[in-house]
Each structure stands twice: as structure tokens, then as C-alpha cells.
Backbone bond lengths (Angstrom), bond angles and torsions (degrees), N, CA, C in turn:
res aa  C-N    CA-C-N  psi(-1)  N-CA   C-N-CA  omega(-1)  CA-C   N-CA-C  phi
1 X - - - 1.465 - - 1.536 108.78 -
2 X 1.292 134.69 125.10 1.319 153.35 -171.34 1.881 90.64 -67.75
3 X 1.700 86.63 170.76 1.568 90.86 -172.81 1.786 97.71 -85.12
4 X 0.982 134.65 6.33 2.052 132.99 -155.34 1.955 69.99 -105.77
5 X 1.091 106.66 -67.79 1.597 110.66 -148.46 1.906 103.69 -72.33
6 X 1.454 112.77 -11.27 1.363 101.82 163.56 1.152 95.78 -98.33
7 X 1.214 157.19 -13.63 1.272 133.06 173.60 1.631 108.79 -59.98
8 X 1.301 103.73 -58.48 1.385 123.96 -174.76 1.819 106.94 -43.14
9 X 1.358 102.25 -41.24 1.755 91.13 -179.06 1.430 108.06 -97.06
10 X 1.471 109.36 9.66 1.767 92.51 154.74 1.506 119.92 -101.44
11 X 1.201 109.30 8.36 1.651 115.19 -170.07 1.689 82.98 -111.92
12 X 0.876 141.67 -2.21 1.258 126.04 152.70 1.781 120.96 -110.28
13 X 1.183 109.29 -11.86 1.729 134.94 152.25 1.847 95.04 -40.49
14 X 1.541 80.64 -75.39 1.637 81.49 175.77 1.362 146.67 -48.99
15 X 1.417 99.42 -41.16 1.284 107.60 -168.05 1.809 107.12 -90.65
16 X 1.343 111.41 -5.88 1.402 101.43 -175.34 2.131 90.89 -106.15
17 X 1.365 110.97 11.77 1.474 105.95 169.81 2.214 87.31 -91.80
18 X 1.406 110.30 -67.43 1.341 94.63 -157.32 1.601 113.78 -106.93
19 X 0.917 131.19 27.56 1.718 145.45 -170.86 1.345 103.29 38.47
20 X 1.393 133.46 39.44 1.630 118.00 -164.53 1.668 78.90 -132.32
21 X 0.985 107.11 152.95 1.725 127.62 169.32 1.463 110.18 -56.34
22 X 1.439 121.54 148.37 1.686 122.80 -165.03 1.665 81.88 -127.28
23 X 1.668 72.21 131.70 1.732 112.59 158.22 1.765 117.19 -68.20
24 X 0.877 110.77 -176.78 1.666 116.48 162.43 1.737 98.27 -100.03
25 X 1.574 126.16 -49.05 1.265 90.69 -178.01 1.382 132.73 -55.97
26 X 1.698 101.46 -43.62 1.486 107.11 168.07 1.556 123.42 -9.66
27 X 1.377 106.14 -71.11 1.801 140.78 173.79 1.570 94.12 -43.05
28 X 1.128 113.99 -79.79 1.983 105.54 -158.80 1.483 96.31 -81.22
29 X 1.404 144.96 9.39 1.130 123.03 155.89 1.569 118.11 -97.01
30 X 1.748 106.73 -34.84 1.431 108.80 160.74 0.898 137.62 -51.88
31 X 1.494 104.23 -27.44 1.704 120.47 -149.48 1.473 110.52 -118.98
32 X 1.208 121.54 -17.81 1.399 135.18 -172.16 1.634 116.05 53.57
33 X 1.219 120.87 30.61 1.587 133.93 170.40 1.747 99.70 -51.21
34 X 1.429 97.43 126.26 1.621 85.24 172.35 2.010 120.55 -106.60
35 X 1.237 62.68 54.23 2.131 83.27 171.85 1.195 120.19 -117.35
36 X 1.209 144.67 131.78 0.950 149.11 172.44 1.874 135.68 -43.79
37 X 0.819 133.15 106.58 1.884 134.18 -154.42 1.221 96.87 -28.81
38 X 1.062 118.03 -47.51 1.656 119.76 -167.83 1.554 103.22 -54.31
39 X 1.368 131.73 -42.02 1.253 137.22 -169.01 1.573 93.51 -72.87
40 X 1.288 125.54 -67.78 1.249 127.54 -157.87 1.702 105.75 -63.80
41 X 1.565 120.93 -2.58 1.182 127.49 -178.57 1.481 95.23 -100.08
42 X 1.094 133.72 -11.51 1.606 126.83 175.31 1.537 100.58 -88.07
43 X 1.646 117.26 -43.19 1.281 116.24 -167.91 1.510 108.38 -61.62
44 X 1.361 99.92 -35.50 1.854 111.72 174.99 1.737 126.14 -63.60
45 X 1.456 94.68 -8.16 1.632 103.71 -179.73 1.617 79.12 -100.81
46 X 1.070 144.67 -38.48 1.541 114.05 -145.37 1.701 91.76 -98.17
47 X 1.258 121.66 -32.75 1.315 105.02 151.19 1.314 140.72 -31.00
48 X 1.447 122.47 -41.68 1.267 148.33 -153.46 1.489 87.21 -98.09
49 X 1.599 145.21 -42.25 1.290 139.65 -140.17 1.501 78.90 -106.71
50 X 1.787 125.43 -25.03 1.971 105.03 170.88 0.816 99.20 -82.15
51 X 1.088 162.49 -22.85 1.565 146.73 172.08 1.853 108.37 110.38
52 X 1.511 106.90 10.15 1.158 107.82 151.37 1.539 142.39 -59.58
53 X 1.536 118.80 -38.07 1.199 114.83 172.65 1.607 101.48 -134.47
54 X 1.349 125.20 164.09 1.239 139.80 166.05 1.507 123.68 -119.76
55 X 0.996 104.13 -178.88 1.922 113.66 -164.98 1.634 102.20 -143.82
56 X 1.908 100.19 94.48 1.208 104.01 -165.03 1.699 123.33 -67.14
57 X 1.528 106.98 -10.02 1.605 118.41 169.89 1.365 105.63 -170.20
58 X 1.232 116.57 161.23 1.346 119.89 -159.55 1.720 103.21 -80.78
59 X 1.784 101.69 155.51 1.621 97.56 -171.14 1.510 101.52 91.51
60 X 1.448 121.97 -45.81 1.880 116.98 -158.12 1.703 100.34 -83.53
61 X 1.603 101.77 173.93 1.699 96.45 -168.42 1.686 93.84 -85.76
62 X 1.281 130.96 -138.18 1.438 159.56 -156.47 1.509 112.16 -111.94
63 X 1.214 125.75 124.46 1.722 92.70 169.74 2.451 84.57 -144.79
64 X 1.146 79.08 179.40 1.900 71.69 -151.17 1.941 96.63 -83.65
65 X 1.754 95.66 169.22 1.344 104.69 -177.41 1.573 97.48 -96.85
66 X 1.212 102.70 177.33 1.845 121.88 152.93 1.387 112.17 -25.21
67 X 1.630 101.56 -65.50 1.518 117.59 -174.86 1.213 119.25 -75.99
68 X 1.518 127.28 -6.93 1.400 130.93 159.83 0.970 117.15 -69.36
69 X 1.823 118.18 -70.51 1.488 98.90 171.20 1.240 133.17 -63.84
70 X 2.033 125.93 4.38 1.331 108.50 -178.82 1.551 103.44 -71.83
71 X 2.106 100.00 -30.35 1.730 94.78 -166.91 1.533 99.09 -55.48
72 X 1.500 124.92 -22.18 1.792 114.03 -125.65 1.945 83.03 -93.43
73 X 1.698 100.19 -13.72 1.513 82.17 -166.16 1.758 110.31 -89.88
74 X 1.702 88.04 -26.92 1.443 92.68 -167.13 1.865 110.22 -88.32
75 X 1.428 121.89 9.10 1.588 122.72 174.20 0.774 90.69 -158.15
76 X 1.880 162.26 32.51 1.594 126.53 168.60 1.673 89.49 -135.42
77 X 1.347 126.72 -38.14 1.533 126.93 -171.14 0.966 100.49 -53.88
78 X 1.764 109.03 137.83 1.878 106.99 142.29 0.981 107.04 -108.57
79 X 1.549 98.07 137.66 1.183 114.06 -168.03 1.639 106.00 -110.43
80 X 1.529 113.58 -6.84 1.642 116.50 -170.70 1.409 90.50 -68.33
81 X 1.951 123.23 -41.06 1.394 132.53 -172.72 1.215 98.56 -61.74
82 X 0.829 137.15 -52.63 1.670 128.64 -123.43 1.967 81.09 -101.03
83 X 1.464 117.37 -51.44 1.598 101.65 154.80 1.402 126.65 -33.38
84 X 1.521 124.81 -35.57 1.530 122.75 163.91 1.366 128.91 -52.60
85 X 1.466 81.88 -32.27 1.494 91.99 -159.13 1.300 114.30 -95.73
86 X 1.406 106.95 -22.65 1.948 118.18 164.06 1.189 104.47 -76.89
87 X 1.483 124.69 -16.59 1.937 90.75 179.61 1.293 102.89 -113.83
88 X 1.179 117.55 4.58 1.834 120.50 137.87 1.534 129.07 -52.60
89 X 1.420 95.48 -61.21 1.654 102.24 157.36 1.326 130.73 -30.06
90 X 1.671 112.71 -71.69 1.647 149.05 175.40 1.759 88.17 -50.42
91 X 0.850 130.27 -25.83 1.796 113.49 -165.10 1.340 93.42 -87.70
92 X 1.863 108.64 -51.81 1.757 98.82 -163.03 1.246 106.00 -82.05
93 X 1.525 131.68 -24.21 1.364 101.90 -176.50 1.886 111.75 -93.39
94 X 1.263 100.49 25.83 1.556 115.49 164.15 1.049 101.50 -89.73
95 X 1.105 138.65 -60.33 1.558 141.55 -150.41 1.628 90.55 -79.80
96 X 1.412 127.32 -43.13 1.311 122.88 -176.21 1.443 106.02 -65.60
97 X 1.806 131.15 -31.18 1.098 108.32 173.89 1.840 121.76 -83.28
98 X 1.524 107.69 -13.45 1.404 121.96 158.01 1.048 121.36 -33.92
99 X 1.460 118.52 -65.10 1.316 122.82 178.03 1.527 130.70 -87.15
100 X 1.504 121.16 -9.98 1.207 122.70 154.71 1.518 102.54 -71.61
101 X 1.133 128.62 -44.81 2.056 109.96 -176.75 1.449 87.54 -62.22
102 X 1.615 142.67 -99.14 0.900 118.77 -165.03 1.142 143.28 -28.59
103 X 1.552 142.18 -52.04 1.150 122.99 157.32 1.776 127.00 -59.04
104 X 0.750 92.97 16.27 2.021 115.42 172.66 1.295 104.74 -72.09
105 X 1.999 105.06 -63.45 1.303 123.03 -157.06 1.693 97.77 -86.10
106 X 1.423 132.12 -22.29 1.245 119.29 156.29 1.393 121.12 -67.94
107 X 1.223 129.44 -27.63 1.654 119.19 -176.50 1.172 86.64 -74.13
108 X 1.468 139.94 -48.17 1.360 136.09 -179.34 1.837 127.67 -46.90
109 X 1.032 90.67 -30.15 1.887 116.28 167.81 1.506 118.30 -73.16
110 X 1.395 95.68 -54.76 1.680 97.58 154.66 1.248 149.15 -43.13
111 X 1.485 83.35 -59.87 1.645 91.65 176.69 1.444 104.52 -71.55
112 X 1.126 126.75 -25.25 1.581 108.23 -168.31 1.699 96.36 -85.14
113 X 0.806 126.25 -50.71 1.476 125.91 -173.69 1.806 101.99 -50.37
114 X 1.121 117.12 -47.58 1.756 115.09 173.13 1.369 87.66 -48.92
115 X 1.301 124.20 -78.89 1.595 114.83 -129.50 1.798 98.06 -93.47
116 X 1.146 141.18 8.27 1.444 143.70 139.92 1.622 136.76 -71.26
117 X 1.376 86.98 -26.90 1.654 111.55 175.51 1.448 115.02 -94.06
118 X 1.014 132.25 -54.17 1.420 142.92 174.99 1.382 86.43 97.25
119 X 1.672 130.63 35.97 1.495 103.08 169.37 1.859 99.00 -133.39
120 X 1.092 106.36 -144.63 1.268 104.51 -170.04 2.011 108.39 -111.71
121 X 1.128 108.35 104.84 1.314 104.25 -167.26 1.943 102.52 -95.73
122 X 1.394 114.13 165.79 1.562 126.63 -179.91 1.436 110.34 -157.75
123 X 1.323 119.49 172.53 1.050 131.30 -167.19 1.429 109.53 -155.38
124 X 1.349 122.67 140.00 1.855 110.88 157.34 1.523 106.30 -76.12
125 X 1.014 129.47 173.91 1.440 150.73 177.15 1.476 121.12 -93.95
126 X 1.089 131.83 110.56 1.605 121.39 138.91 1.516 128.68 26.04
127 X 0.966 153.59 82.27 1.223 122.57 -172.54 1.116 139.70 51.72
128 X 1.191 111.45 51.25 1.837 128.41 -139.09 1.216 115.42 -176.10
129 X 1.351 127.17 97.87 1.587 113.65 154.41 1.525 147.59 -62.96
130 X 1.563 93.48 26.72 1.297 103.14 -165.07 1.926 97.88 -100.29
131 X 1.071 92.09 -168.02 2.189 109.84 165.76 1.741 80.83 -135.18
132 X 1.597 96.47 168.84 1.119 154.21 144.39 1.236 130.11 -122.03
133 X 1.523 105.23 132.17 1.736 89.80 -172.12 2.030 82.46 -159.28
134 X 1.467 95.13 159.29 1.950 122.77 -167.84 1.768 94.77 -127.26
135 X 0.970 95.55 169.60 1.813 112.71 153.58 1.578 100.03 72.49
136 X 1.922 124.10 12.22 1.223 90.16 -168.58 1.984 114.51 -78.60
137 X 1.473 109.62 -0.16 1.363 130.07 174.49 1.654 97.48 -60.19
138 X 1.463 137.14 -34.58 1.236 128.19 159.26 1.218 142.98 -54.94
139 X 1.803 101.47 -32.60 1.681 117.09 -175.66 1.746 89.31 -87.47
140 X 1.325 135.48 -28.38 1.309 125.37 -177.94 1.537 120.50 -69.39
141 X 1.609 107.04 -33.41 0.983 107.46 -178.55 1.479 131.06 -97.65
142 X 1.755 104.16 24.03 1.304 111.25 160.98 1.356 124.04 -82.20
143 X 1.180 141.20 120.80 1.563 139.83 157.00 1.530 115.78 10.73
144 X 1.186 125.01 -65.79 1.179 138.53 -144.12 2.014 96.34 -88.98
145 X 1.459 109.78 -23.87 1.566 115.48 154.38 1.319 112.20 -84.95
146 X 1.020 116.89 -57.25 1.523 116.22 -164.81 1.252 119.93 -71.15
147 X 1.693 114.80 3.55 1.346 117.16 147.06 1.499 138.52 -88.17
148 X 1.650 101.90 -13.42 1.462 120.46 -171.35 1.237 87.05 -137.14
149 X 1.950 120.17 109.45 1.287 132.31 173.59 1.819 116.77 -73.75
150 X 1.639 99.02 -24.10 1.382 109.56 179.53 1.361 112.91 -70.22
151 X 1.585 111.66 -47.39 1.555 115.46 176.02 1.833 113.71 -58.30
152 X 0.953 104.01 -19.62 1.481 109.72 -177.64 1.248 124.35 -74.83
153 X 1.983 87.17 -49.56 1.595 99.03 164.01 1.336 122.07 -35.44
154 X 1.552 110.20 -68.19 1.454 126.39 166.03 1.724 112.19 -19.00
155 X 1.010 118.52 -63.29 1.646 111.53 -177.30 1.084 108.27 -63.60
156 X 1.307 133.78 -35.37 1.152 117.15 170.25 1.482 143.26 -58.85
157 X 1.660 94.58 -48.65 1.546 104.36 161.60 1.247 105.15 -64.99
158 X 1.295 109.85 -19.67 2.427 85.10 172.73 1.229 107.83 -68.47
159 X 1.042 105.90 -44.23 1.692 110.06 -161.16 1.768 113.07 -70.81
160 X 1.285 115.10 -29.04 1.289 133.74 167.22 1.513 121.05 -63.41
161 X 1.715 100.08 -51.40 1.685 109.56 169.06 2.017 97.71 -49.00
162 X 0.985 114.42 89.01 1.473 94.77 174.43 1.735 124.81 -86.31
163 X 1.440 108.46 -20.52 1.606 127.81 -164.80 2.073 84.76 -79.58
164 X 1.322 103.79 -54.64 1.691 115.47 -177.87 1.403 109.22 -49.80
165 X 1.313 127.85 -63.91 1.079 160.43 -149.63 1.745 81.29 -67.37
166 X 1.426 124.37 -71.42 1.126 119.48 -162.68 1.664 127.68 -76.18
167 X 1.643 97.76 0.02 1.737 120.10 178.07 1.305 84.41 -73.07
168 X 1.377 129.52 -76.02 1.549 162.08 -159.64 1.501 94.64 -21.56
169 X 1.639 110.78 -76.22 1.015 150.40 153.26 2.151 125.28 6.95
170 X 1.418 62.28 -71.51 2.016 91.63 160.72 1.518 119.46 -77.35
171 X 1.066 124.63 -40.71 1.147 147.88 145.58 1.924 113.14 -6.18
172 X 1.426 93.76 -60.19 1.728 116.49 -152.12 2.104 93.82 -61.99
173 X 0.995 94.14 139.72 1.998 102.75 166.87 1.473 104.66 -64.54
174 X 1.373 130.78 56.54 1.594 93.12 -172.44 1.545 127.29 -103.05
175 X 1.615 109.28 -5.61 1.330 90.13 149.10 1.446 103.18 90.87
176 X 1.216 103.42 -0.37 2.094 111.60 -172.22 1.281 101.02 73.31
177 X 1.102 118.51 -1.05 1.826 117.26 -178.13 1.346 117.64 -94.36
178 X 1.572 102.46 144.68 1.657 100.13 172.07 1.762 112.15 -83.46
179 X 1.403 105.45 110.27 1.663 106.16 169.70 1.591 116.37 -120.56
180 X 1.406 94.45 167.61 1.451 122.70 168.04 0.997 139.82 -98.49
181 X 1.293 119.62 117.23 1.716 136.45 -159.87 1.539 95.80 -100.83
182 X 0.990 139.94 127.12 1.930 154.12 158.46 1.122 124.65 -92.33
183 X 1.272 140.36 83.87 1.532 132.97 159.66 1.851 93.43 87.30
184 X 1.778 101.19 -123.28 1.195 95.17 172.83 1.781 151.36 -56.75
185 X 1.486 105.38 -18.59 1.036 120.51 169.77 1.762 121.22 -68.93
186 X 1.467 97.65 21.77 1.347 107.94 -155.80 2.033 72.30 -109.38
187 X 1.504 113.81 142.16 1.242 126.63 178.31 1.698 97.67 -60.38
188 X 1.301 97.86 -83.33 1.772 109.37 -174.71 1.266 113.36 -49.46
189 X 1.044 108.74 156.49 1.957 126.12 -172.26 1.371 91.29 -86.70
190 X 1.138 128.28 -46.15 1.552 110.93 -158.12 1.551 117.06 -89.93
191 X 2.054 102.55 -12.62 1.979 79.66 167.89 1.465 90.45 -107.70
192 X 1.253 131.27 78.15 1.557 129.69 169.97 1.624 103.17 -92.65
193 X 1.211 85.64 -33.30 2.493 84.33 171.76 1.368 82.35 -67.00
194 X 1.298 176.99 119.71 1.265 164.65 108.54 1.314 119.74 -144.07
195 X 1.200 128.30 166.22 1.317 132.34 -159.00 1.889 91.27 -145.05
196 X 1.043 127.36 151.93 1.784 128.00 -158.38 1.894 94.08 -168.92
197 X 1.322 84.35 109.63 1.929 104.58 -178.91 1.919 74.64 -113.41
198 X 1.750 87.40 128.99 2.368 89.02 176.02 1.444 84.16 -165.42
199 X 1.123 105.54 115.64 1.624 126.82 154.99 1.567 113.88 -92.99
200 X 1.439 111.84 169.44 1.413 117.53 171.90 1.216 114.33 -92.71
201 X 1.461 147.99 155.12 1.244 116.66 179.24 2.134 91.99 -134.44
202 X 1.152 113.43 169.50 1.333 134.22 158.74 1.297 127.39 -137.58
203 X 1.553 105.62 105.39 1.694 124.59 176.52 1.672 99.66 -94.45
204 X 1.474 129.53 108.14 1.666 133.63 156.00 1.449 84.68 80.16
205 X 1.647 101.85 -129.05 1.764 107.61 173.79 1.483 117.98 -94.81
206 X 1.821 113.23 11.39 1.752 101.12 169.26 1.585 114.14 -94.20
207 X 1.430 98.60 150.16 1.246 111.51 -173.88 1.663 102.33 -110.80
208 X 1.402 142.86 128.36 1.215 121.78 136.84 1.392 112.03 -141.70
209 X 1.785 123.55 -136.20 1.294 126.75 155.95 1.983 121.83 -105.91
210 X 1.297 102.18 167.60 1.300 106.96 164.39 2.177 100.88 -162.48
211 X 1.743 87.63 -177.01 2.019 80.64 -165.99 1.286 99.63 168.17
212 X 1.057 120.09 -161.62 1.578 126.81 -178.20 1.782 97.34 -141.46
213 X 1.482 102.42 178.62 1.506 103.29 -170.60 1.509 91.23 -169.10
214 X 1.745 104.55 119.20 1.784 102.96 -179.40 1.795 94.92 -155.79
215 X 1.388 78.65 -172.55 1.676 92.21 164.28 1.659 115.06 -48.11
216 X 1.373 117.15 178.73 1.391 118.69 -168.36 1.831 80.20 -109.00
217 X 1.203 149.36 -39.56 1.035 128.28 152.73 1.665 114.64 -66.91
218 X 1.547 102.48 112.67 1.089 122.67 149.48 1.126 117.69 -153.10
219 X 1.319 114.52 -177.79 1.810 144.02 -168.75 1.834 100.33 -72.18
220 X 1.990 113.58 56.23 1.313 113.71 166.65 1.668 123.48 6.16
221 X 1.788 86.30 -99.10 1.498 106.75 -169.97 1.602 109.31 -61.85
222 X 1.376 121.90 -48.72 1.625 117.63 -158.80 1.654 90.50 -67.82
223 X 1.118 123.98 -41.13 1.664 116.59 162.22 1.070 130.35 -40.43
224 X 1.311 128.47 -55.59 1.126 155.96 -160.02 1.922 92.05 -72.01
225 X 1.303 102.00 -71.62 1.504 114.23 165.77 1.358 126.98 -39.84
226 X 1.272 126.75 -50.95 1.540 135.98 159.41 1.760 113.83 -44.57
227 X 1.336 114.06 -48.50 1.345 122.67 -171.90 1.858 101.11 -62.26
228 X 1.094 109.59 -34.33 1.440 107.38 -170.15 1.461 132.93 -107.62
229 X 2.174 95.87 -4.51 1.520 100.28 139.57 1.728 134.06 -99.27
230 X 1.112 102.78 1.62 1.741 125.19 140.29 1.117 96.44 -48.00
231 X 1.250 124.86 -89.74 1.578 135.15 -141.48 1.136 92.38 -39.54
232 X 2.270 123.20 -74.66 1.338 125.52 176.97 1.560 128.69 -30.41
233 X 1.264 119.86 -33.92 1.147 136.75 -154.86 1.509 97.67 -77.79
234 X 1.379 105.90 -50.97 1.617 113.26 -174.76 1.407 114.93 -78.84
235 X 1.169 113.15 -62.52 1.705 120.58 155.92 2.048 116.21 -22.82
236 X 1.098 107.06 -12.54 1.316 94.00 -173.63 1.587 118.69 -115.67
């Protein structure tokens, strides 16, 4: 590429980074041309006399014509790059819409498991070391909390510990299976009054957990059962 026609595709380099008209310093400081402004200000008039770029008022830099970008598309683009660089693009904002549907279909898991269960359901996240979790206004408003404010506390700080919560989590034998944890079989000290239905789940290529979390009296099996037409529901 001659020195007229690399100038020319950095003054449109430029101008399609900031829509404002290009200077000559712009060019040899952007561009690292090792000519002097003054030169690249001659190259910018003879540009201007093909009818490649114009000078929208006097004083302002260059910004390109019609006929600039037809030359710039049809001999100066790479396009083998700029193919690199779109299916670089195409991957992350795939994966970004990947994981917004999936974590979609977990808030969606959630919420139904809160408001079918009457207990307090959660989930890990997507790409995320966090939980999410609904219904804990359910685990409070059982008897067996709402007589012991400390034990209550406790669920909360579990459910809050979220980085803990999700070690814990990983932790569990489960075998791809949805099981049930009772009182002590519960890892943490503080939901040991608690009862913990937690399957593994797989949304596309994420893997994590989700479950419910209540009193140690609760509704076993129809729990147990709910958790694992969730599971299907999301999985599909």
C-alpha cells in the first residue's frame, strides 16, 4: 500500500472510530507514519483534489467521501481480519445471550419452586458464583422460626453467605440426583433445624445447583417430586 492510500485508510480508520473530522496530527500520532505533518498535510490535499475526502469547514481535519470508502472497501479493507474479528464478536455476544436465557430459566425454577412449595427455594447462577434464592418470607413464617428468631437468623445468613453457600453446595454427594438432607445431615450448623431437597441442574452448557430450603417438617415426597419436574422443565 503506497504512502496517499495508507494515509487515506487511516483518515477513515479514524473517522469510523470517532465521527469527527481528522487532523494530520491525529494521523502521525495515531498512525505512527514516519513523515512529518507537514507531508501528511500535502498528502491530504491531493487526496482531497481525487475526490476521496473533503474538508467540511475551514480549520476542521478530513473526514471521507462516497468515493473514499468505495476505494477503501474495494482495495484497502481487510476483510480476512475483520472475519476474525466477527467471529470473535458472534461467540461473545452468543455466549452473553446463552447465559441470559439460562439464567432466565433459573429465576424461572425459582420462582416456581418458592411459590409451589411454600418454602424457600435458590439456585447458583450461570456463570456466577453467586445463589439466588425467593420464598425466604415462607421459611420465616413457619412456627418452628417464628418462635426462635436466632434459628431464623441462621437461614438467612445461609442464604446471604452466597460465595459459602455455593462451596457447601459443591461439596454435596449427589450423584446427578435430586436428594434430601434432614436436620443433621445438613453440612452447615446453622440450617441443621432444616430439611434441603438440591439437585444438580443443566441449562445448554451450564451446570450448577438449585432446591428448596424449609423446616424439617415438610411435604417430603411432593417436594422431592416438584424439584425434579423443575429440573425437566428447565433442562429442556
Amino acid at each position: 500500500m503506497d504512502r496517499r492510500r495508507a494515509i487515506l485508510n487511516a483518515i477513515i480508520s479514524e473517522f469510523l472510530e470517532t465521527a469527527e473530522p481528522v487532523g494530520s496530527h491525529a494521523i502521525v500520532v495515531g498512525y505512527h507514519f514516519s513523515v512529518s505533518p507537514a507531508t501528511i498535510r500535502n498528502e491530504m490535499v491531493n487526496l482531497e483534489d481525487e475526490g476521496l475526502i473533503f474538508q467540511p469547514h475551514t480549520s476542521a481535519g478530513r473526514i471521507p467521501t462516497d468515493t473514499g470508502y468505495r476505494l477503501y472497501v474495494d482495495e484497502l479493507a481487510d476483510f480476512e481480519e475483520a472475519e476474525k474479528q466477527a467471529e470473535k464478536a458472534l461467540q461473545k455476544v452468543l455466549h452473553e445471550y446463552a447465559t441470559a436465557k439460562a439464567r432466565e430459566k433459573i429465576y424461572d425454577a425459582v420462582r416456581i419452586l418458592a411459590h409451589a412449595t411454600g418454602n424457600a427455594s435458590f439456585a447458583t447462577l450461570p456463570d456466577n458464583q453467586r445463589t439466588f434464592y425467593l420464598g425466604l418470607s415462607n421459611v420465616l413464617r413457619q412456627p418452628e422460626f417464628a418462635r426462635d428468631p436466632m434459628r431464623a437468623s441462621q437461614v438467612v445468613e445461609v442464604l446471604e453467605d452466597t460465595d459459602n453457600f455455593v462451596k457447601i453446595l459443591r461439596q454435596l454427594d449427589l450423584n446427578n440426583q435430586t436428594r434430601i438432607f434432614i436436620g443433621k445431615e445438613n453440612i452447615l450448623p446453622q440450617i441443621q433445624s432444616c430439611a434441603m431437597v438440591v439437585s444438580p441442574y443443566r441449562v445448554g452448557h451450564f451446570e450448577g445447583f438449585f432446591g428448596i430450603l424449609g423446616p424439617t417438617r415438610m411435604q417430603y415426597p411432593f417436594n422431592y417430586a416438584m424439584v425434579n419436574k423443575v429440573k425437566l422443565l428447565i433442562s429442556n
